[in-house]
Structure formats: C-alpha cells, structure tokens
N, C-alpha and C positions, 0 to 999 in steps of 0.2 A: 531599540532605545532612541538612536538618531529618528527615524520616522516618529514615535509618540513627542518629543521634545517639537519638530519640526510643524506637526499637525498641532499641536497645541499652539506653539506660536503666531502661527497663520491664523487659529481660531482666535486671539488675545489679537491681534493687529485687524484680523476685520470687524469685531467689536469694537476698536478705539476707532476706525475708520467709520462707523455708523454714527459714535459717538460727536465726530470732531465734521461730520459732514454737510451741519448747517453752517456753517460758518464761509464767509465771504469767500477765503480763500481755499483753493479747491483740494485741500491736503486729505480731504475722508475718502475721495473718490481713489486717488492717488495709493491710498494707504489700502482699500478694500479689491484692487488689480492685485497689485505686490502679493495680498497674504491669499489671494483667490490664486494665483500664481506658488503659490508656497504649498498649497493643499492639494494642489492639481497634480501638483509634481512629487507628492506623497501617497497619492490616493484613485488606482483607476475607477473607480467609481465615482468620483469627483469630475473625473476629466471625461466618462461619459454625459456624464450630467451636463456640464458648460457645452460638450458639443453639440447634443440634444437642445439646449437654450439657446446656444448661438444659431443653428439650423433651422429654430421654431419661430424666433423672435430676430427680424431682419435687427431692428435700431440695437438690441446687445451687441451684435455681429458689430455693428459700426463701431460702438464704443470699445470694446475689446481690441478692434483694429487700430484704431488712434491712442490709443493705451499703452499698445505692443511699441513704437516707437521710441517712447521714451524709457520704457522698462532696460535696465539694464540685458546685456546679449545671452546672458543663461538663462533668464525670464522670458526673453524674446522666444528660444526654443520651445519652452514647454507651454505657452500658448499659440504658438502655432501645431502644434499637435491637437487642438483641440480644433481647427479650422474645419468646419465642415464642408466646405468645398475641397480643401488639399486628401479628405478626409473619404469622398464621394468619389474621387478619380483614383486613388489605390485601388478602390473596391473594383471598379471597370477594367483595372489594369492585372488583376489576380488572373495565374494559368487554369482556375478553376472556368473561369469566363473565357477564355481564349478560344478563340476558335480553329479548330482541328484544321493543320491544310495539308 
C-alpha cells in the first residue's frame, strides 16, 4: 500500500513539475528530481532506467548531479544509486571478476 500511495505521488508531482516548468522560476525542474527520486526509490525498474539514461546521455548525468545537492540527504542516497559510474566500479570489484592468486 505504502509503495502504490508513494509511486502514485511521485507520478501526480512530476506532472505538476511538467506543468509549472515553463515558468520563470525554476520550481518544475526542482519538483520533477524530487518525485523522479520518489519513483526511483519505489521502483527497480525505474532506477535501471535513470541509470541507463544517466550512462547514455552525459548532460542528464550533469543535471542529476547538480540536483543531488540540494535534494534533501534520503533523496541524495537513492540517486546516487542510480550513478553509473559508482555503478560500473561495483561491477569490476565483484569476486566473480577477481582474479584467482
């Protein structure tokens, strides 16, 4: 129930963040991290998805990064889980790769 409540709100916040992000001041942009951050943190397919976009598309990667800063510190954690570089050096660091000495 927490999870549908959760992903429904994320999805209602980054509609009004689509909605309110022609406007001068940058509050859609602001409002569409936060509930992309709400969804991510609901949804592993969600959060393969952004790491795949962040990894495909370098300028996402930047904006996500200048995003994470101001996000509050429990948002800060669940997009840095999406980091595809933090994401690429587990992989290399797994004892399936290790090498045998």
């Amino acid at each position: 129930m927490k999870k549908i409540v959760i992903l429904t709100l994320g999805g209602l916040l980054f509609v009004a963040g689509l909605i309110v992000l022609p406007l001068p001041i940058p509050f859609g942009a602001i409002m569409m991290v936060i509930a992309t951050a709400m969804i991510v943190s609901q949804s592993p397919y969600a959060a393969r998805q952004l790491q795949w976009l962040r990894a495909r598309y370098r300028n996402v990667d930047l904006v996500v990064r200048a995003a994470e800063a101001r996000l509050p510190k429990n948002l800060q954690v669940i997009v840095r889980l999406t980091d595809p570089l933090a994401s690429a050096a587990k992989a290399t660091i797994t004892p399936k790769n290790a090498d045998p000495a």
